[in-house]
DSSP file (Angstrom, degrees, kcal/mol; ACC not computed):
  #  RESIDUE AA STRUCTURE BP1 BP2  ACC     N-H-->O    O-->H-N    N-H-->O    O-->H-N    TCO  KAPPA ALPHA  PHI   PSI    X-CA   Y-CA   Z-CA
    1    1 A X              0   0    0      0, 0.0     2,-0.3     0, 0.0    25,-0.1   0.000 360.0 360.0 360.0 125.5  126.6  179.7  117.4
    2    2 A X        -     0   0    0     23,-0.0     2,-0.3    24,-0.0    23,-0.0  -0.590 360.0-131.2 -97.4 172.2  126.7  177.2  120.2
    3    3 A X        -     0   0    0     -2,-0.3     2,-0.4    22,-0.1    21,-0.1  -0.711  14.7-119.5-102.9 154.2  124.7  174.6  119.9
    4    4 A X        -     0   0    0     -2,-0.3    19,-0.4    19,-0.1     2,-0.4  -0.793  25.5-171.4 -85.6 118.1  122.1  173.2  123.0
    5    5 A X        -     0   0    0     -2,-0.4     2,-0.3    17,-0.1    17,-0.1  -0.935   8.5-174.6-133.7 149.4  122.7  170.1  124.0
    6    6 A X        -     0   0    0     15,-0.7     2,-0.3    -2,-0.4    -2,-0.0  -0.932  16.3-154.1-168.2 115.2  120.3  168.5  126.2
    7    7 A X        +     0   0    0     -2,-0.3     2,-0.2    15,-0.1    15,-0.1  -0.871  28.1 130.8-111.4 119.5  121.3  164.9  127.6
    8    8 A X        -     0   0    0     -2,-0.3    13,-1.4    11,-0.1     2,-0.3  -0.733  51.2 -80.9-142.9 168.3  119.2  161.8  128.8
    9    9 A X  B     -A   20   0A   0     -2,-0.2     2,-0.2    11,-0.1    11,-0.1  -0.689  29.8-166.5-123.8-165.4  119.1  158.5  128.3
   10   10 A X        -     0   0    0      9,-1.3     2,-0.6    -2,-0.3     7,-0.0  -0.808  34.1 -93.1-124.3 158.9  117.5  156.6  125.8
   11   11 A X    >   -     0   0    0     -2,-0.2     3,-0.7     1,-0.2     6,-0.1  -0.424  27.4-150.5 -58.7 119.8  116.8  152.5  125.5
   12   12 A X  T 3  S+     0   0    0     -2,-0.6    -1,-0.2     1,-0.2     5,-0.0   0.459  75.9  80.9 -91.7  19.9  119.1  151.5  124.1
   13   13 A X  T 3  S+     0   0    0      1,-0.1     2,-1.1     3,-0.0    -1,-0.2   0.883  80.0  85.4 -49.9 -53.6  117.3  148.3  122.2
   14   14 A X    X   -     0   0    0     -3,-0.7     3,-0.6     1,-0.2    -1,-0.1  -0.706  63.8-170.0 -85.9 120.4  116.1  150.6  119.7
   15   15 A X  T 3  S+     0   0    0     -2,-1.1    -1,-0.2     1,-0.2    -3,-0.0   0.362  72.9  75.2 -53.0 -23.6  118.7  151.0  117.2
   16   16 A X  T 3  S+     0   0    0      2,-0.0     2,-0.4     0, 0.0    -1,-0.2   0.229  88.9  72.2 -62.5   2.3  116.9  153.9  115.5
   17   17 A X  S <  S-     0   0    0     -3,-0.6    -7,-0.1     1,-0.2     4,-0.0  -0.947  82.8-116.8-142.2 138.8  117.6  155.9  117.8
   18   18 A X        -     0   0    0     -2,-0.4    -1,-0.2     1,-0.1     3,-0.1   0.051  35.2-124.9 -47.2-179.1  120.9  158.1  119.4
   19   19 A X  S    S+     0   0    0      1,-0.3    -9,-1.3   -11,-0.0     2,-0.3   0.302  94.2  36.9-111.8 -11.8  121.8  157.0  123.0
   20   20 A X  B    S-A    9   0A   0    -11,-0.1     2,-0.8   -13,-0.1    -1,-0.3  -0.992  88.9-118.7-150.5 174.9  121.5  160.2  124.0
   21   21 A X        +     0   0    0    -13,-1.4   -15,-0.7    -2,-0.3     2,-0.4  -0.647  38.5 165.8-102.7 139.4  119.4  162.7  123.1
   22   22 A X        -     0   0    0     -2,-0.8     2,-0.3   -17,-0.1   -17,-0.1  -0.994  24.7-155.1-126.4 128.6  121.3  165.7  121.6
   23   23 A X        -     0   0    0     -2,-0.4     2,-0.6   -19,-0.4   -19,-0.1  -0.935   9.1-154.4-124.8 136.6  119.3  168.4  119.7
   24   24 A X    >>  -     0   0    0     -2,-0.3     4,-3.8     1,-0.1     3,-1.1  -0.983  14.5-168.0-143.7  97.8  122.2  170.0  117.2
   25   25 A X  H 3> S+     0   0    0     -2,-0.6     4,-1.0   -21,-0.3    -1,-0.1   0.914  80.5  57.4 -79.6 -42.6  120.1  173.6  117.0
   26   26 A X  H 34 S+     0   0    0      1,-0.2     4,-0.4     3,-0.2    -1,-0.3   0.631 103.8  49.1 -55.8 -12.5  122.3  174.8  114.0
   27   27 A X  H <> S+     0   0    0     -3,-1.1     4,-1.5     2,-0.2     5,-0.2   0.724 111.7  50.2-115.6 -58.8  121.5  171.8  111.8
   28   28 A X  H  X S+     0   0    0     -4,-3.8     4,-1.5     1,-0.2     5,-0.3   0.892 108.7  52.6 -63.0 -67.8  117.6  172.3  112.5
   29   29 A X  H  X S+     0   0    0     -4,-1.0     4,-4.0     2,-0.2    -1,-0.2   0.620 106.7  50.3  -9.9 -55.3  118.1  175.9  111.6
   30   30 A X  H  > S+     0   0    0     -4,-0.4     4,-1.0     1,-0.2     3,-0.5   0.965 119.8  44.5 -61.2 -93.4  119.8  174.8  108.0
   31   31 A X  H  < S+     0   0    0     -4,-1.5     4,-0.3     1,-0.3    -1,-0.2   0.582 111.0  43.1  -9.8 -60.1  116.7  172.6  107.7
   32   32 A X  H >< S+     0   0    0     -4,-1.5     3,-1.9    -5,-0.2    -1,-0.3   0.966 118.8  50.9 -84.7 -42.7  113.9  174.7  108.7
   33   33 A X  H 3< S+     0   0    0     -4,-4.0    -2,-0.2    -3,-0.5    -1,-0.2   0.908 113.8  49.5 -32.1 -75.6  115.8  177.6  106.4
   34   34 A X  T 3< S+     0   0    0     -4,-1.0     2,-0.6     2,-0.1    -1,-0.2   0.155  89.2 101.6 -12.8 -25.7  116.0  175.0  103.7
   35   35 A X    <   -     0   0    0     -3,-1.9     2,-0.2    -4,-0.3     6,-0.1  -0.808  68.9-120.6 -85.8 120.2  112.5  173.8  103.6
   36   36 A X      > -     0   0    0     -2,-0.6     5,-0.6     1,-0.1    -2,-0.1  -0.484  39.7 -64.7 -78.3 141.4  110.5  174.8  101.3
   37   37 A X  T  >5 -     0   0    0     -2,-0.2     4,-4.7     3,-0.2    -1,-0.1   0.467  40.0-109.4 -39.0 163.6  107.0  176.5  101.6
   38   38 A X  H  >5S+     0   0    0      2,-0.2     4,-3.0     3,-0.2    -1,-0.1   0.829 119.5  45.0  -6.4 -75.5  103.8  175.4  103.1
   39   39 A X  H  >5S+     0   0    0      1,-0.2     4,-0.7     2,-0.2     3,-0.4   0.997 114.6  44.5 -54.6 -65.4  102.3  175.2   99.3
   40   40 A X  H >>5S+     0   0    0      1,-0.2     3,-2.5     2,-0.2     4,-2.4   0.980 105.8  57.0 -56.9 -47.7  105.2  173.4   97.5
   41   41 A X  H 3X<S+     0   0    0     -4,-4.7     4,-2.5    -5,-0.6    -1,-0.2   0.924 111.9  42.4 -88.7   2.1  105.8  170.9  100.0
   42   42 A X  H 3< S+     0   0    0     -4,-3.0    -1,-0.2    -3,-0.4    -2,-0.2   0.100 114.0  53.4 -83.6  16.9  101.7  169.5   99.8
   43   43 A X  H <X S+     0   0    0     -3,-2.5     4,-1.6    -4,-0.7    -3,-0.1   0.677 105.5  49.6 -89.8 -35.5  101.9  169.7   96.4
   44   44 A X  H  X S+     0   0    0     -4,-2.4     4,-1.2    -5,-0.3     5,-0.3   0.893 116.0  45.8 -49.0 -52.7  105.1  167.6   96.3
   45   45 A X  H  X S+     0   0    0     -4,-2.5     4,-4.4    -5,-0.4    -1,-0.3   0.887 111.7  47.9 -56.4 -29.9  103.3  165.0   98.6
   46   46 A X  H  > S+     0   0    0      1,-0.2     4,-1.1     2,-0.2     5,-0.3   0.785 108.6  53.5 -85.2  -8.5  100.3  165.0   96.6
   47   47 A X  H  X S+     0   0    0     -4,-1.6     4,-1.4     2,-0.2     3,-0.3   0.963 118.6  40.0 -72.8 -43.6  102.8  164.6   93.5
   48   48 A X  H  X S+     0   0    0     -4,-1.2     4,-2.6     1,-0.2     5,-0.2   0.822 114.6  50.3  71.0 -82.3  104.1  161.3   95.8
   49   49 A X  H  < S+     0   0    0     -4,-4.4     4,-0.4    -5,-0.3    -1,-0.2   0.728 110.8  54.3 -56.7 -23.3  100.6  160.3   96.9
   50   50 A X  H >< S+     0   0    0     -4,-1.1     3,-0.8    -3,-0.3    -2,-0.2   0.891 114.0  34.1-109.8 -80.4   99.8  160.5   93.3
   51   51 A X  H 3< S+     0   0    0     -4,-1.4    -2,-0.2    -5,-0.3    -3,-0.2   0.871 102.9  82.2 -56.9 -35.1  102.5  158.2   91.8
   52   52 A X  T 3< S+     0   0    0     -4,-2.6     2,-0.5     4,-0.1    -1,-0.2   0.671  72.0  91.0 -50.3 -30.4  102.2  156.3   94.9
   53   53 A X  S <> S-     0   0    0     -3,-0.8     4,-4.2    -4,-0.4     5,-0.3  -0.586  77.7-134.9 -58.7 106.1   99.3  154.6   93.4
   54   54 A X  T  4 S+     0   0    0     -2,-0.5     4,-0.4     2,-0.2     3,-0.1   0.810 105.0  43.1 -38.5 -67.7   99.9  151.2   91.3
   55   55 A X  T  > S+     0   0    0      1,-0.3     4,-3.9     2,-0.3     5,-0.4   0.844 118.0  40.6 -54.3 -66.0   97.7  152.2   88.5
   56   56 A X  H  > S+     0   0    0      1,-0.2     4,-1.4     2,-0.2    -1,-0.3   0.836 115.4  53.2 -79.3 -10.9   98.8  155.8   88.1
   57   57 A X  H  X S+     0   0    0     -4,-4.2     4,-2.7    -3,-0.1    -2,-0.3   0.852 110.3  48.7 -59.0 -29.9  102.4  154.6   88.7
   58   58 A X  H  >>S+     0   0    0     -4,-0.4     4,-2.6    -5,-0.3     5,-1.0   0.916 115.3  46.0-104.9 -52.9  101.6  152.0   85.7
   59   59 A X  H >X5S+     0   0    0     -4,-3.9     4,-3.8     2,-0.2     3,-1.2   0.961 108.4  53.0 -45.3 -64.1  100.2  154.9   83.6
   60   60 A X  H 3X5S+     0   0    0     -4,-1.4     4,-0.8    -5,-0.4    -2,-0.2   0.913 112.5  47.0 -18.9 -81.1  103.2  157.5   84.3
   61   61 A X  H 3<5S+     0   0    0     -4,-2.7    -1,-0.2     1,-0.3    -2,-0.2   0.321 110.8  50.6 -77.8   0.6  105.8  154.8   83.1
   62   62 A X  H XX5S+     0   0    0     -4,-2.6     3,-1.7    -3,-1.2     4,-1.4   0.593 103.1  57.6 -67.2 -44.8  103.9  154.0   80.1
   63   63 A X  H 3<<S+     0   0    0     -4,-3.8    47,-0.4    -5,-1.0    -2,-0.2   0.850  91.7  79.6 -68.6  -7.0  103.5  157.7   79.0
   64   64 A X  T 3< S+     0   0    0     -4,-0.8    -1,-0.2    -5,-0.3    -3,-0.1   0.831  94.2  45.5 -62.4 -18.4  107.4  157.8   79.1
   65   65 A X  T <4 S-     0   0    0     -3,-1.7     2,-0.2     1,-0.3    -1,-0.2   0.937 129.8 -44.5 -60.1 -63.0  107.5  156.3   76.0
   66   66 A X     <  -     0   0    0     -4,-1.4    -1,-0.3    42,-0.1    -2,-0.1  -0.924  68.3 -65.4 157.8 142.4  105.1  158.0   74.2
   67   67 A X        -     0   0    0     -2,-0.2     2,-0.2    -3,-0.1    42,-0.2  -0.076  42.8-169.8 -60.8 159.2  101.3  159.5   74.2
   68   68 A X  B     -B  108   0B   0     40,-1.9    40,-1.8    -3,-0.0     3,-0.0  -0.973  18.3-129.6-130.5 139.2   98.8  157.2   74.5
   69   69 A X     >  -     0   0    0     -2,-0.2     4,-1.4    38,-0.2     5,-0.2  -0.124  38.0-100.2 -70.7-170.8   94.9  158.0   74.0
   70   70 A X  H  > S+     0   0    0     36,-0.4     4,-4.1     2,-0.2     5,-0.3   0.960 126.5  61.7 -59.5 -55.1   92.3  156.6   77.0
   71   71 A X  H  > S+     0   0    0      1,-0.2     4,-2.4     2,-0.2     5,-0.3   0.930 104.8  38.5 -51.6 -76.6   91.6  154.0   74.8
   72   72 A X  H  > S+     0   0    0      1,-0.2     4,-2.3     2,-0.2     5,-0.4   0.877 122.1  48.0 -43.9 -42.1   95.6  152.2   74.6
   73   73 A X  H  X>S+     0   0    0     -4,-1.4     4,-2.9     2,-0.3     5,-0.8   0.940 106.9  46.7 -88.2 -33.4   96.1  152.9   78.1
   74   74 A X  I  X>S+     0   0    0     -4,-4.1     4,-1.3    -5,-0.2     5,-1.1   0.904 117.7  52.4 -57.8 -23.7   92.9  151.6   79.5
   75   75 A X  I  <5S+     0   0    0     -4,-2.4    -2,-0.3    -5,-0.3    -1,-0.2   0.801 114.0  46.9 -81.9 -31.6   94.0  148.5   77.0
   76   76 A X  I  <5S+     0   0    0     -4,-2.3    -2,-0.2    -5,-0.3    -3,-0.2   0.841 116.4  32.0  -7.6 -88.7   96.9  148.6   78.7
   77   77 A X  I  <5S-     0   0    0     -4,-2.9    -3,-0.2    -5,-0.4    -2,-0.2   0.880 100.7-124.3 -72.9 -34.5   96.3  148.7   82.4
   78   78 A X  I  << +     0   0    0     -4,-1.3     2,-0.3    -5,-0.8    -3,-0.1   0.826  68.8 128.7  64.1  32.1   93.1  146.6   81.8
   79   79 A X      < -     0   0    0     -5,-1.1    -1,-0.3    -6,-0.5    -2,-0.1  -0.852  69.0 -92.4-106.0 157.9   90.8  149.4   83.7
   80   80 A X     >  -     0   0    0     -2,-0.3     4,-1.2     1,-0.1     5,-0.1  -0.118  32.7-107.5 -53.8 147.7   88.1  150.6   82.3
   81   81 A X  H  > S+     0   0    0      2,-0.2     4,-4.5     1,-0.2    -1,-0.1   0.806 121.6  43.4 -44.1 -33.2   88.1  154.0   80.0
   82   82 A X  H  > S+     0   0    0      2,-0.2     4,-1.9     3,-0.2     5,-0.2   0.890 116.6  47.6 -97.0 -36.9   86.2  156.2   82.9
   83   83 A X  H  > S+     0   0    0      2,-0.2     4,-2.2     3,-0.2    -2,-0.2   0.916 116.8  43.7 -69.8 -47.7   88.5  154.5   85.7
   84   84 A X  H  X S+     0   0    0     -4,-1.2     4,-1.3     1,-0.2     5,-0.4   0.937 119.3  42.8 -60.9 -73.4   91.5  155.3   83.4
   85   85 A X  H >X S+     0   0    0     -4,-4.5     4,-2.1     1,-0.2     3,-0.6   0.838 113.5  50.4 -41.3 -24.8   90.1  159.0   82.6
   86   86 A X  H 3X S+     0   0    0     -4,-1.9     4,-2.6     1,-0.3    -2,-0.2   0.974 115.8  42.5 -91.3 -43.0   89.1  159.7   86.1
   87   87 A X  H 3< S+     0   0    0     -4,-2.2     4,-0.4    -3,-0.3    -1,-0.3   0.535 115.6  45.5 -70.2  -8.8   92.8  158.5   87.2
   88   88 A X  H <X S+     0   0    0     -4,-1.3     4,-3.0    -3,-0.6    -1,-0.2   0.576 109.4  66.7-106.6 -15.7   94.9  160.7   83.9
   89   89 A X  H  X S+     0   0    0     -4,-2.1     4,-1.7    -5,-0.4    -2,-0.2   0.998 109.5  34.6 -69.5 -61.4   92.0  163.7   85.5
   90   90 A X  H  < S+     0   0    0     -4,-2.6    -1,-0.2     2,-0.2    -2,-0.1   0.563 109.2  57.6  -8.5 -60.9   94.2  163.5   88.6
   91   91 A X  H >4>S+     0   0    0     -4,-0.4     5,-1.7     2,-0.1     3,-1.5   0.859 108.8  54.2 -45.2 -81.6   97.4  163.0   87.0
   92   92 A X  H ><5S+     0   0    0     -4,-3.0     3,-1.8     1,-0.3    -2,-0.2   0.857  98.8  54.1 -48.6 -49.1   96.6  166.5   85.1
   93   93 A X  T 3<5S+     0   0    0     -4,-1.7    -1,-0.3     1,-0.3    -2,-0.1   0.657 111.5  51.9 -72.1  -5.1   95.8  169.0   87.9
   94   94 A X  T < 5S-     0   0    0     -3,-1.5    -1,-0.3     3,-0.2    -2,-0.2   0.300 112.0-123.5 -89.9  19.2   99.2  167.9   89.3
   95   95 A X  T < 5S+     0   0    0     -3,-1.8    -3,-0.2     2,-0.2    16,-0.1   0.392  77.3 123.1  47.7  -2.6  100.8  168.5   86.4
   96   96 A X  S   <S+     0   0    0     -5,-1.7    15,-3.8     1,-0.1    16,-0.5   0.935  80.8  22.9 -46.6 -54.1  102.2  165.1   86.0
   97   97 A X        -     0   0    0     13,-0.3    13,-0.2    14,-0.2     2,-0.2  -0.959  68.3-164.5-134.3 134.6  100.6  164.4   82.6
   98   98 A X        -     0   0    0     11,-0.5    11,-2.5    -2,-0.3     2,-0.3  -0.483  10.7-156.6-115.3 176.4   99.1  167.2   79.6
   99   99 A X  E     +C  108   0B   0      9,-0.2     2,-0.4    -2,-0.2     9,-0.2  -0.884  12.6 178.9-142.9 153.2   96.8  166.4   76.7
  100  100 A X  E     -C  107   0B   0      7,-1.0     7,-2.1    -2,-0.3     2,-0.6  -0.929  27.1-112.1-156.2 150.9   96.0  167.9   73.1
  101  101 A X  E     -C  106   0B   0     -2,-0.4     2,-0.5     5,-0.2     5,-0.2  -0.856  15.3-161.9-109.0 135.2   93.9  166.9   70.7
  102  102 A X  E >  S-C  105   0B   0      3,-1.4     3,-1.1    -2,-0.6     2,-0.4  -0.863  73.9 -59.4-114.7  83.7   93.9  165.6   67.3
  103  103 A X  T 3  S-     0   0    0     -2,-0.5    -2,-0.0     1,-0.3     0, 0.0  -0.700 126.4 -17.1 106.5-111.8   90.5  165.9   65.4
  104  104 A X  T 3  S+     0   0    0     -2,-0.4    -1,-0.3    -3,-0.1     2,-0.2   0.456 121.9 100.7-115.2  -7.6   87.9  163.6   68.3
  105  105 A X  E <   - C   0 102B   0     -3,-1.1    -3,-1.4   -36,-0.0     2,-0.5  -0.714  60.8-153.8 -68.1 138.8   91.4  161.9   70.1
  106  106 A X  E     - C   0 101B   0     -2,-0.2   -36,-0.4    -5,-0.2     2,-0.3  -0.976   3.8-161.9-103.4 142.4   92.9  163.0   73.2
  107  107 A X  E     - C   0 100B   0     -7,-2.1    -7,-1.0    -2,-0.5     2,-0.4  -0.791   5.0-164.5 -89.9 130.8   96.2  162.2   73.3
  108  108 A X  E     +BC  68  99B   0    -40,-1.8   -40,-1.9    -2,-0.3     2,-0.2  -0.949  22.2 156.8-128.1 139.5   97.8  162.3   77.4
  109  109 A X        -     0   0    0    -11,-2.5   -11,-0.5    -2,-0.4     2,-0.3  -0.710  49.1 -57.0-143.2-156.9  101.8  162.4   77.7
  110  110 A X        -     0   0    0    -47,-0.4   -13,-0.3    -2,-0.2     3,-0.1  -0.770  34.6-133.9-109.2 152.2  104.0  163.6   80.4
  111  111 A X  S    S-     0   0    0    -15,-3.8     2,-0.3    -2,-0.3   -14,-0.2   0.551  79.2 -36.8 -86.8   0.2  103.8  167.0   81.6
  112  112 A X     >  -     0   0    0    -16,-0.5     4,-0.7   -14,-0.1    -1,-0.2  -0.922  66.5 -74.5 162.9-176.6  107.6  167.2   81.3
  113  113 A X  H  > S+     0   0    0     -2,-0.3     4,-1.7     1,-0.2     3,-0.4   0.842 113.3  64.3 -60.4 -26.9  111.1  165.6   81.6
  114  114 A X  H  > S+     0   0    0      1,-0.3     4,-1.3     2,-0.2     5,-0.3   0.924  92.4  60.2 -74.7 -28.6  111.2  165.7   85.5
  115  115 A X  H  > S+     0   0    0      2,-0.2     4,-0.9     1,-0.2    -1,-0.3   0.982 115.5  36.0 -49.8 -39.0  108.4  163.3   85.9
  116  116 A X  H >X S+     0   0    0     -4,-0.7     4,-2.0    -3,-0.4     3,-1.4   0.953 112.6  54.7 -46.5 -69.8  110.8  160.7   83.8
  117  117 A X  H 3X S+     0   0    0     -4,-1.7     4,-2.5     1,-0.3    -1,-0.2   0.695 112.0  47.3 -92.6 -63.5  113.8  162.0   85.5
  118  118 A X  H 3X S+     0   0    0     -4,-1.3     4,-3.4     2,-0.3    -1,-0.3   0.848 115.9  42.5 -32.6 -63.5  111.6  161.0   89.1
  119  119 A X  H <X S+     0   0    0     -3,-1.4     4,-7.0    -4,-0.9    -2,-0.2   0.931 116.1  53.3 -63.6 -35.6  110.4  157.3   87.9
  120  120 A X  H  X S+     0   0    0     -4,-2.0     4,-1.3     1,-0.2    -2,-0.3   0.938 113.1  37.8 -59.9 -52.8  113.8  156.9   86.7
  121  121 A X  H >X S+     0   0    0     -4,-2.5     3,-1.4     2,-0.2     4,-0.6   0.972 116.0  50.2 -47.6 -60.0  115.4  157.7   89.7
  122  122 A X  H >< S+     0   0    0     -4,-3.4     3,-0.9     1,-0.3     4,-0.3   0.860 115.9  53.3 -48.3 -48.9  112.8  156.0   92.0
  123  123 A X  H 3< S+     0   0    0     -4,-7.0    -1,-0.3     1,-0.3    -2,-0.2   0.506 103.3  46.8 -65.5 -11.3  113.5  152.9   89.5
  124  124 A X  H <X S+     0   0    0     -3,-1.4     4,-1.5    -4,-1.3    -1,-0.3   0.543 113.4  57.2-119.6 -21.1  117.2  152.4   89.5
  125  125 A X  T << S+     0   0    0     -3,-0.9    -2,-0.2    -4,-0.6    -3,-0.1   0.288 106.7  44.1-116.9  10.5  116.9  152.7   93.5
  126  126 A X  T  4 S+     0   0    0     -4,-0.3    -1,-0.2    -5,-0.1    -2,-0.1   0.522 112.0  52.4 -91.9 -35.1  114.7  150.1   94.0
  127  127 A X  T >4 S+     0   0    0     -5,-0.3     3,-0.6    -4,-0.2    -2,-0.2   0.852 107.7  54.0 -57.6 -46.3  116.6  147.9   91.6
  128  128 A X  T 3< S+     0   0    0     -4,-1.5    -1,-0.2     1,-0.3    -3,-0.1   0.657 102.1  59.9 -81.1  -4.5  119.8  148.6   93.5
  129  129 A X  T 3         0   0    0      1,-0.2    -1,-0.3    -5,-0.1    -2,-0.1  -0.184 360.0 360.0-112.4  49.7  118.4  147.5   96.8
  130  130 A X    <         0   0    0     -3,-0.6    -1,-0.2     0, 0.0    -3,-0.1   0.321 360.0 360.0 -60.9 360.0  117.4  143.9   95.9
């Protein structure tokens, strides 16, 4: 496949940027193949926007440990119980964090390993870029 190249130039100040502009058609192809649906990738942003959040970050990386009721994490975070449910209510329809119950506790943990897997990642690559 040849590729379309289509040439001007660009300021060259900005440093973001090529100095000319070259569009490399086989590479978007790979991409746009590559991308995944419509659905998946707004749930993955709202998974993103989700975490993105101080609070529900703070929540996440305590439930890696080990479940917590409302009560230990709102004592925790030092939000209120209804601010804390209304934020693990959140949490749950993304599937970030599940729940079960033990007699009048709910218990909230993580809705699986990749969430860990996620903070962990996010955490070691903030760490390395001091």
């Amino acid at each position: 496949m040849q590729q379309k190249k289509n040439t001007h130039k660009v300021d060259s100040k900005d440093e973001n940027n090529c100095l000319v502009k070259t569009v490399h058609l086989n590479r978007v192809k790979k991409a746009r193949d590559n991308a995944p649906p419509k659905k998946e990738l707004e749930k993955l942003s709202n998974t993103f926007k989700a975490l993105g959040d101080p609070t529900r970050l703070k929540i996440v990386m305590a439930l890696s440990d080990e479940e917590m009721c409302v009560c230990d994490i709102a004592a925790y975070t030092g939000v209120s119980d209804s601010a804390v449910s209304h934020q693990l209510r959140r949490l749950k329809d993304l599937s970030i964090v599940k729940n079960r119950r033990a007699g009048q506790i709910l218990y909230y943990s993580l809705d699986d390993n990749h969430i860990t897997d996620i903070i962990t990642i996010g955490h070691t690559h903030i760490k390395e870029n001091k």
